[in-house]
C-alpha positions in Angstrom: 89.4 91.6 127.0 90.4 90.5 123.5 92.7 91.5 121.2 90.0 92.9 118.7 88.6 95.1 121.6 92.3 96.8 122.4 93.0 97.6 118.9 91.3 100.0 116.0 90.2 102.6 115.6 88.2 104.1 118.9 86.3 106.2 117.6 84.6 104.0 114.6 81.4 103.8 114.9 80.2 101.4 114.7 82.9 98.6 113.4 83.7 98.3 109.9 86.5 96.8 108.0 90.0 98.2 107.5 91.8 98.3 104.3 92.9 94.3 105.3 89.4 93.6 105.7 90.0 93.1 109.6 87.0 94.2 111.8 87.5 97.5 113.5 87.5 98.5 116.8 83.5 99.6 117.7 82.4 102.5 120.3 81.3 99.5 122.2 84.6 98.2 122.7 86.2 101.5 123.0 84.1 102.3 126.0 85.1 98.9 127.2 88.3 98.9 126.4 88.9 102.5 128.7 87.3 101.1 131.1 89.9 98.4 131.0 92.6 100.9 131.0 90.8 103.4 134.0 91.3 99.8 136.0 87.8 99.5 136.4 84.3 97.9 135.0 82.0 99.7 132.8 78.7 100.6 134.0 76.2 99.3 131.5 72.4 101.3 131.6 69.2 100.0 130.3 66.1 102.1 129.3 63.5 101.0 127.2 63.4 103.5 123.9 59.7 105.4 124.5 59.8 105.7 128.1 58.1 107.4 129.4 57.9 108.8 126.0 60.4 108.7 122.9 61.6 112.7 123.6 61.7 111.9 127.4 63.3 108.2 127.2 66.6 110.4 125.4 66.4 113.1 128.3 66.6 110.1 131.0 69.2 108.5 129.0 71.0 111.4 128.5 71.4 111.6 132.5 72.4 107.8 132.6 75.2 109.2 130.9 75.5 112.8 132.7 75.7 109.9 136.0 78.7 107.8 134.8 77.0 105.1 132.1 79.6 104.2 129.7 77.3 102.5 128.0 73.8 102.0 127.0 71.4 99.8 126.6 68.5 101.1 124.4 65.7 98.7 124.7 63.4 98.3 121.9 59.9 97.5 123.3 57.9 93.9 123.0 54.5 92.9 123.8 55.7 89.6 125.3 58.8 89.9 127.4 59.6 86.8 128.8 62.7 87.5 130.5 61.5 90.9 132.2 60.4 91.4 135.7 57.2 93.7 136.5 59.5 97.0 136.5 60.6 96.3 133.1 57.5 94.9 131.7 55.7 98.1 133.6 58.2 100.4 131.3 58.2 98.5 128.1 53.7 98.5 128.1 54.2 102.6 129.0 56.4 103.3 125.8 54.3 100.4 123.4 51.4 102.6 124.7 52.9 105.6 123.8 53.2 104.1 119.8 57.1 103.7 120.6 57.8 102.0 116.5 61.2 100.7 115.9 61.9 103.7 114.0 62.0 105.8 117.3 64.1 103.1 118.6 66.6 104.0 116.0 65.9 107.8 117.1 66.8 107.1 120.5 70.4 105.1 119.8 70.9 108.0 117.2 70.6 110.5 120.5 72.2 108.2 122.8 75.4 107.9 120.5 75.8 111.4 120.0 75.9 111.9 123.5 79.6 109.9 123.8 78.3 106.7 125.6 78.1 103.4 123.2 74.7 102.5 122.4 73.3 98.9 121.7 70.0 97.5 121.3 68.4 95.0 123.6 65.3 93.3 121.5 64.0 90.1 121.7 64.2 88.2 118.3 60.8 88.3 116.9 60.7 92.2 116.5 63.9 91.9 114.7 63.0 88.8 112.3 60.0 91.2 111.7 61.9 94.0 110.4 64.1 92.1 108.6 68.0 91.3 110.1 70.0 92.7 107.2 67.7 95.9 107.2 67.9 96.2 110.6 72.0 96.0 111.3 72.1 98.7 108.4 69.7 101.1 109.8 71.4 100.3 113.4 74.9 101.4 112.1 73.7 104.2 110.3 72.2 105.3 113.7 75.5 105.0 115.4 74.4 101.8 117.0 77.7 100.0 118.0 75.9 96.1 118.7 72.5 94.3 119.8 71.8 92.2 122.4 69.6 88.9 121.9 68.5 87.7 125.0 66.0 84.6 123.4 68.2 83.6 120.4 71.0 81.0 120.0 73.8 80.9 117.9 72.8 77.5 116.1 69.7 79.1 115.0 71.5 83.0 114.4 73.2 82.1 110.8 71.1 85.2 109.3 71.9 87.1 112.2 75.9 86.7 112.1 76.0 87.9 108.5 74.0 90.3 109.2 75.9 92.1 112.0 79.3 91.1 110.3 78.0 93.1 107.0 77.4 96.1 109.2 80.1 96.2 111.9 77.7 95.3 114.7 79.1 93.4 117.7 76.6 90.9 118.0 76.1 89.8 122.2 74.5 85.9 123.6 73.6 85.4 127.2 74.8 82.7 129.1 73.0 81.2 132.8 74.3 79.7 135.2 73.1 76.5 134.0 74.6 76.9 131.0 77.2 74.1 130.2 80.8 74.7 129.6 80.3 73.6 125.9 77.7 76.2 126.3 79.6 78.6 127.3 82.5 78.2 124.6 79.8 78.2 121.5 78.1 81.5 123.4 82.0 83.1 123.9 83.0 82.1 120.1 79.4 83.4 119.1 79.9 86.9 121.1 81.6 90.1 119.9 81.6 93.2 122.6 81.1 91.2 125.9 79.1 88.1 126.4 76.3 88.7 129.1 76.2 86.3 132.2 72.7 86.4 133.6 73.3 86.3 137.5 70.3 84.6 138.6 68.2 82.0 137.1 64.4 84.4 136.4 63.6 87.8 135.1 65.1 90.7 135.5 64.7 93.2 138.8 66.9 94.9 141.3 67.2 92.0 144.1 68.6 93.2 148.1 71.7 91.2 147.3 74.0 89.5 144.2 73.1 86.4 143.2 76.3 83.7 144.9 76.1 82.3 141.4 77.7 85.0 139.4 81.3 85.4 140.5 81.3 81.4 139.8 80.0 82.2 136.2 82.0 84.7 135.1 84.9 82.4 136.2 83.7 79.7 134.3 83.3 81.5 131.1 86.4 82.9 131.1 87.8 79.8 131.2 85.8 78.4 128.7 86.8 81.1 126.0 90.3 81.8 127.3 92.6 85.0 127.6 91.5 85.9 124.5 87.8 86.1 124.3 85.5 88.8 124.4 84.6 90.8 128.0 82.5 89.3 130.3 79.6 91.5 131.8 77.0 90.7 134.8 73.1 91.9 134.5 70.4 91.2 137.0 69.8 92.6 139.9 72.0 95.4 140.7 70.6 97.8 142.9 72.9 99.8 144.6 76.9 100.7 145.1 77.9 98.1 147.3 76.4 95.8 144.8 77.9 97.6 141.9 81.5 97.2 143.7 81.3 93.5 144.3 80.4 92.9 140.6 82.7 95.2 139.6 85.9 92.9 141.1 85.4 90.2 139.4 83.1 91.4 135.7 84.0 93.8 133.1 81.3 95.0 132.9 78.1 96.5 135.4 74.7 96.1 133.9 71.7 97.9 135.7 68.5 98.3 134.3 64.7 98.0 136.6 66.7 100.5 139.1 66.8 103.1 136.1 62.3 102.4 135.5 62.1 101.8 139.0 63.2 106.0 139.8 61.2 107.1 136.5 58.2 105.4 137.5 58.3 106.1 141.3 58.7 110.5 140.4 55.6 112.9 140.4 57.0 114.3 137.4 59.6 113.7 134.5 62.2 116.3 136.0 62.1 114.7 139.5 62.9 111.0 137.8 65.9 112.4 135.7 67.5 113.6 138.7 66.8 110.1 140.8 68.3 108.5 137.9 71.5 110.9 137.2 71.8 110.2 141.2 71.4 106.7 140.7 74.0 106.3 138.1 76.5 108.3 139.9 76.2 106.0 143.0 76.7 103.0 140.6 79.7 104.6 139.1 81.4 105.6 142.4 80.0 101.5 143.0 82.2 100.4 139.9 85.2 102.3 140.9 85.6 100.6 144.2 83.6 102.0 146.6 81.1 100.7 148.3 79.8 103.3 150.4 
């Protein structure tokens, strides 16, 4: 974890400058950051903003949280998803049906934040470009938002987007693959503030019966591309149960789960019967992230 991540202030949020004009510490970093110190990874939890519904998308995150999530992921829906599996996709059509605007996205971080757990945004580019990158890193901090994550853009094209997020204290989070080269991985690391996000598995997003063989290997490799002191490095893809949680959780800084969330929403008869699958769920991750398997 870097330096920037074990100082500040913990409870900014989200970053801003100090009187020496040095970045502050964000609630994304904080969360990571205790983690860190608990000797443990942070469990990271996605939920598309709208889903089922915008009122019942903050009751399910709400029990993300009530479970264990230190942080989450709000996702802000898009009609062309390339890098979701069916579970995903299946959540993000339910909330765009519901008329799910960006503006209840912001509603939904607002919630999330006030709830204690860090909240960033997950959005593909275009929505963003759309609404306009400066406009949209203000109205994220002023939500509490503490960083976004940008799974289809590249920092050689994300010149807008780093003065955007540096003008409003936004950590600002790449992915890197495991095909990605080591040069790859240090322009992605240097790019990064928060945690940069290793993508298991090659393919979209989706609880899978076991970890991908390929992640402990990346993780190693971008830490040693970006050295002692870059930013945490957090696995996504395919987590779908403790023992899963527990063997990423020994080698990443961070847990990332996300179609096992939709999956227990979509699967209930009724709204109160997926809140308490997924405040289940998350509490067997958690228990999965402390070092137990089960």
């Amino acid at each position: 974890m870097s330096a920037a991540q074990q100082t500040g202030g913990a409870h900014a949020a989200p970053g801003g400058r100090d009187e020496r004009g040095t970045m502050s510490q964000t609630t994304l970093q904080a969360a990571l950051a205790r983690a860190e110190a608990d000797g443990r990874a942070a469990l990271i939890g996605y939920l598309p903003a709208g889903f089922p519904d915008v009122e019942s998308s903050i009751r399910v995150i709400g029990a993300m949280v009530e479970g264990g999530c230190d942080v989450i992921e709000v996702g802000l829906p898009y009609s062309d998803p390339t890098m979701d599996g069916p579970t995903i996709q299946r959540a993000a059509d339910t909330a765009l049906s519901a008329g799910t605007t960006p503006a209840d996205v912001l509603r939904v971080v607002e919630a999330t934040a006030a709830t204690g757990a860090a909240a960033v945004v997950m959005t593909y580019w275009n929505p963003v470009e759309r609404y306009g990158p400066a406009r949209f890193c203000t109205d994220l901090a002023a939500a509490g938002g503490a960083g976004v994550i940008t799974p289809d853009l590249i920092p050689e094209e994300a010149d807008d987007w780093f003065a955007a997020t540096d003008a409003a204290g936004l950590d600002r989070i790449f992915l890197v693959a495991p095909s990605s080269s080591d040069e790859r991985l240090r322009l992605t690391a240097r790019a990064s503030r928060g945690f940069v996000y290793a993508a298991s598995l090659m393919g979209v997003t989706g609880t899978r019966a076991q970890v991908s063989g390929t992640a402990e290997k990346l993780v190693a490799r971008t830490r040693s591309a970006i050295g002692a002191d870059g930013p945490s490095v957090c696995v996504g893809l395919g987590i779908s149960n403790r023992a899963q949680a527990a063997e990423v959780a020994a080698y990443a800084d961070g847990v990332i789960a996300g179609a096992g969330f939709c999956q227990r929403v979509l699967d209930a008869p009724d709204l109160e019967t997926g809140i308490g699958a997924v405040r289940s769920f998350a509490e067997e991750l958690a228990l999965g992230v402390r070092g137990e398997r089960g």
